[in-house]
C-alpha positions in Angstrom: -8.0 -7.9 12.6 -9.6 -5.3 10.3 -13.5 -4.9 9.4 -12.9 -7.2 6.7 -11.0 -9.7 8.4 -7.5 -10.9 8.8 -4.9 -9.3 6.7 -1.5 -11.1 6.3 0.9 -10.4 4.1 3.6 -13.4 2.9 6.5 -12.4 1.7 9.5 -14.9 0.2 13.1 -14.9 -0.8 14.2 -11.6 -0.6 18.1 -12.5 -0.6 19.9 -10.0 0.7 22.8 -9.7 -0.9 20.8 -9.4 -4.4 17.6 -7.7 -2.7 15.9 -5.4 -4.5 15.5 -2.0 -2.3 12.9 -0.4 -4.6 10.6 -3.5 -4.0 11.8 -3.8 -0.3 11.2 0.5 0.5 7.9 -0.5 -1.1 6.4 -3.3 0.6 7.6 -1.6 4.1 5.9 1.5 3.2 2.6 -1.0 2.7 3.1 -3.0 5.9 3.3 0.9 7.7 0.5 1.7 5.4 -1.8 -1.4 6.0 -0.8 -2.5 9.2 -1.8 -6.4 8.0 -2.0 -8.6 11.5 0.8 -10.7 10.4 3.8 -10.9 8.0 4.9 -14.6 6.9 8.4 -14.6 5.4 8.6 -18.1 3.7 12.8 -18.4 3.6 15.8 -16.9 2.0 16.3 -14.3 3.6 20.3 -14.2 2.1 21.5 -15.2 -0.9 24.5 -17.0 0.3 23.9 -16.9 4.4 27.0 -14.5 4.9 27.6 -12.6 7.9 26.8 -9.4 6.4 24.1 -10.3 4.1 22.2 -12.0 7.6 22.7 -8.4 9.4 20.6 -6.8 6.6 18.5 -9.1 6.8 17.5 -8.6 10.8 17.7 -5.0 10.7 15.0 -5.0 7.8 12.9 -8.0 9.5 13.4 -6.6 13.2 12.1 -3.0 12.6 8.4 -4.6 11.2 6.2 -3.0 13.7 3.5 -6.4 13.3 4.0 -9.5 14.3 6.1 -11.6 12.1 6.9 -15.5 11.4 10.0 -17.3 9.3 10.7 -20.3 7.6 14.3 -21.1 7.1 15.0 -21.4 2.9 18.0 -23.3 1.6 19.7 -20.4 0.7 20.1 -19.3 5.0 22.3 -22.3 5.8 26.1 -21.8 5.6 27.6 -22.0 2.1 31.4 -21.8 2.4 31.8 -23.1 6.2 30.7 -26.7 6.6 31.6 -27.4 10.0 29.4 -24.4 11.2 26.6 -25.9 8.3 26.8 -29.1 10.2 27.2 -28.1 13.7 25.6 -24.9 14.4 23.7 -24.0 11.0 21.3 -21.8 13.2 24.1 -19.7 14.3 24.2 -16.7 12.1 20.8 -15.7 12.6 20.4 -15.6 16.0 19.2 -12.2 15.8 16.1 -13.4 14.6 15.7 -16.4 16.2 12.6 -15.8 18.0 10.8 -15.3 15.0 12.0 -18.8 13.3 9.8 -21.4 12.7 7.3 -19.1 15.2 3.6 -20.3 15.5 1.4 -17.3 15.1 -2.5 -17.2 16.8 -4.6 -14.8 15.2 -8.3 -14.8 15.9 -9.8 -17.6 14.3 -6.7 -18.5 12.1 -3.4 -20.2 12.4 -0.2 -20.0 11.2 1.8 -23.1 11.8 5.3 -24.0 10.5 6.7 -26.9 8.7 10.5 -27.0 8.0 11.8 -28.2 4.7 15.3 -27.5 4.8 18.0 -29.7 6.3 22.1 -29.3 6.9 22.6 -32.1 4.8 20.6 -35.0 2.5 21.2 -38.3 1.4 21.9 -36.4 -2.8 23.4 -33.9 -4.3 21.4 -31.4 -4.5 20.9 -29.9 -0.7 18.8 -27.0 -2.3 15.7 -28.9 -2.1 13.2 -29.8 0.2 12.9 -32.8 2.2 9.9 -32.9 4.9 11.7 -35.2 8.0 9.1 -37.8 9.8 10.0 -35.3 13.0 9.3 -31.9 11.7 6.0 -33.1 10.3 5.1 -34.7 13.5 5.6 -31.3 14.7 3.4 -29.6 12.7 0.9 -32.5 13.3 0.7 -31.9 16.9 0.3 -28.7 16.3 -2.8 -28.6 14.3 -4.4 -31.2 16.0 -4.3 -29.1 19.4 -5.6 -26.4 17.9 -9.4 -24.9 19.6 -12.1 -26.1 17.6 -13.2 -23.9 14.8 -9.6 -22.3 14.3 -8.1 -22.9 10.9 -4.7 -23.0 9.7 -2.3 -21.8 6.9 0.9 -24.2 7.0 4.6 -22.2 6.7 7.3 -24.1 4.7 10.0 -23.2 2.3 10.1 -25.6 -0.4 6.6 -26.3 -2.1 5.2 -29.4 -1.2 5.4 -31.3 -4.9 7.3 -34.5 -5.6 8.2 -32.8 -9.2 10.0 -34.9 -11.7 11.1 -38.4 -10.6 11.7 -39.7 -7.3 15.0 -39.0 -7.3 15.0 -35.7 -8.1 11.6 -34.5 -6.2 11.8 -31.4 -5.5 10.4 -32.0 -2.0 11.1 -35.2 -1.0 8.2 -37.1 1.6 6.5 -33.9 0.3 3.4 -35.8 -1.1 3.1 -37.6 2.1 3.1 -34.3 4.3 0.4 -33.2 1.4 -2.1 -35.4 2.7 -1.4 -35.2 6.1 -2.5 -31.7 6.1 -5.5 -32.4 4.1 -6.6 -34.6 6.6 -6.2 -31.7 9.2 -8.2 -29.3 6.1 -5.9 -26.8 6.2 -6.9 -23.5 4.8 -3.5 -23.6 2.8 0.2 -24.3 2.4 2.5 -21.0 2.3 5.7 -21.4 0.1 8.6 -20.0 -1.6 11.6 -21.0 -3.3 10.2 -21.1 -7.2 10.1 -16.8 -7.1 7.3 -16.7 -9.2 3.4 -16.6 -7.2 1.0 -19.0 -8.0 -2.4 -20.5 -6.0 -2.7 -24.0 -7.1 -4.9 -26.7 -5.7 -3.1 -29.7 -5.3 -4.7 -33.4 -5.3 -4.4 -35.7 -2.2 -5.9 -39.0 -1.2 -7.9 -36.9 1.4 -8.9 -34.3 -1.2 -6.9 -31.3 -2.5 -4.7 -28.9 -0.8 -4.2 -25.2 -1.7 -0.5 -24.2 -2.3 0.0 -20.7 -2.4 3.1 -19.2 -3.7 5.1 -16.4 -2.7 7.4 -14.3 -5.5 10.6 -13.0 -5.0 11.5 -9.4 -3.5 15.3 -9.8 -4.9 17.1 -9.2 -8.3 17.0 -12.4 -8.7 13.8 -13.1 -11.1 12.7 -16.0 -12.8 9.4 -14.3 -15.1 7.8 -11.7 -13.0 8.6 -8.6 -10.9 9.3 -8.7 -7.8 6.1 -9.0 -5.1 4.5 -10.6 -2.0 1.0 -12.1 -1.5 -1.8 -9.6 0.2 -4.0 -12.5 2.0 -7.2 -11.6 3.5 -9.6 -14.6 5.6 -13.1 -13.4 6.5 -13.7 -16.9 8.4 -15.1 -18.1 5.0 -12.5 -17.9 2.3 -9.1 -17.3 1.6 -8.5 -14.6 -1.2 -4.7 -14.1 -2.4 -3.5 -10.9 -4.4 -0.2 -11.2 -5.4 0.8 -7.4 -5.3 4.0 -6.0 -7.3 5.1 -2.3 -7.5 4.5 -2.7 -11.3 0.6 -3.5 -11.2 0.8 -6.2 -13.1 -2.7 -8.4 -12.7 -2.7 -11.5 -10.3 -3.3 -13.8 -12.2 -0.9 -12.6 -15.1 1.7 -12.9 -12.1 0.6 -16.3 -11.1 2.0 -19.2 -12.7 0.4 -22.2 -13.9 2.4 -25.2 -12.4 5.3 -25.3 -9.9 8.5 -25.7 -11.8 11.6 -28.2 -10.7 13.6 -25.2 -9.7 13.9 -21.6 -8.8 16.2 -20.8 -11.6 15.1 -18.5 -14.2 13.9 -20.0 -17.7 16.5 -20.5 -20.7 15.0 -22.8 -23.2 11.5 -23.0 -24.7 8.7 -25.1 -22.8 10.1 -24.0 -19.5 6.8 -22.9 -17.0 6.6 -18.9 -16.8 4.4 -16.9 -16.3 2.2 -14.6 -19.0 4.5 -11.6 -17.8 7.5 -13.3 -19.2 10.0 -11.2 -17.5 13.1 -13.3 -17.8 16.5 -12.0 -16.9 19.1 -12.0 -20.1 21.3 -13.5 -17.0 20.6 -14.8 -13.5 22.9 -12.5 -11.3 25.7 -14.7 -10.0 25.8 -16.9 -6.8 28.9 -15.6 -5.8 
């Protein structure tokens, strides 16, 4: 914990495989730099979960000399192996495992996770969250045992927005989880998956919840360079600086609304952000 407070930086889909090592050198030569008191790595770690692309990916995460917390994204479960997707979709990162879905204590603050990713779901599109009654009981218990007068940023994957209709939310129970946590008044919910940063407060029945919105540290853009969040909690408030090598403002990084997807834009009305860094063409999946 510095003067100021608590430092921590959140970082999100860096997908090894298509990560970007300029970016990658950089933000390592900040967390040396800065020393924050935590990192928060909000999933997709790999672009396709192979064997190779998972060793980069715990060499890089392993040699962080600060403490360090995961999420599992939807792009770190086995792609072209479904018996080891459906019977031991942990398996390849076992070199990390310690650090998955890890609940970190920092003084006066929290940082509790929330899985959003599952081996399979009842559709067809397994790239989306989906918030099960048991991981949120999890995360429930959690918060509700912790000391008096300790707050809490939540860990997911997936943003926690029912966008478009109900059968194609992009988080399904995700509303539901929403206002469980704003019950608990959470400080904030710490996502991925959309590779664009944003800070949006989001309405609830028990009043709104912060999502906060990590970019992407890979090739793979959607309207902005590549960055992490810089958080900083003085006990008071929450500020968020999304940081990119390019030193392009916040909130000209920050977009306005969470879109349905993380795929980068194509036609006109799509949600970007100001920057409007769009790829001619997403770099391929396989």
């Amino acid at each position: 914990m510095t003067s100021e407070g608590t430092r921590l930086f959140h970082l999100s889909d860096i997908h090894f495989g298509l990560e970007d090592r300029e970016a990658l050198d950089w933000v390592r030569s900040e967390i040396d730099r800065q020393r924050p008191d935590a990192v928060v790595i909000t999933g997709d770690h790999t672009m396709r979960a192979r064997h190779r692309e998972w060793d980069a990916a715990t060499r890089w995460i392993t040699a962080l000399r600060v403490p360090v917390t995961i999420s599992i994204g939807n792009h770190d479960m086995p792609y072209f192996n479904p018996f080891e997707r459906f019977l031991t979709p942990y398996k390849r990162f076992e070199g990390v495992k310690a650090l998955v879905e890890r609940e970190l204590r920092l003084p006066g603050l929290a940082i509790v996770p929330l899985k959003t990713v599952r081996r399979w779901q009842p559709r067809l599109n397994w790239s989306k969250g989906w918030v099960t009654p048991e991981a949120l009981g999890r995360c429930l218990a959690v918060l509700d045992a912790l000391p008096r007068g300790t707050r809490a940023l939540v860990a997911v994957h997936h943003p926690l927005r029912e966008v478009g209709t109900h059968g194609t939310a992009l988080t399904r129970h995700g509303e539901q989880a929403l206002a469980e946590l704003a019950r608990r008044d959470v400080l904030g919910v710490l996502s991925g998956h959309v590779h664009d940063p944003f800070d949006i407060a989001e309405p609830t029945p028990h009043g709104a919840v912060r999502m906060i919105g990590a970019g992407t540290l890979s090739h793979r853009l959607r309207s902005t360079p590549p960055s992490f969040n810089e958080l900083l909690w003085d006990g008071a408030s929450l500020t968020v600086r999304a940081r990119n090598c390019e030193e392009v403002p916040t909130r000209a990084m920050q977009i306005d609304d969470v879109p349905p997807d993380a795929m980068p834009p194509r036609t006109a009305g799509e949600p970007v952000a100001p920057v409007q860094r769009v790829p001619p063409v997403d770099p391929p999946v396989h």
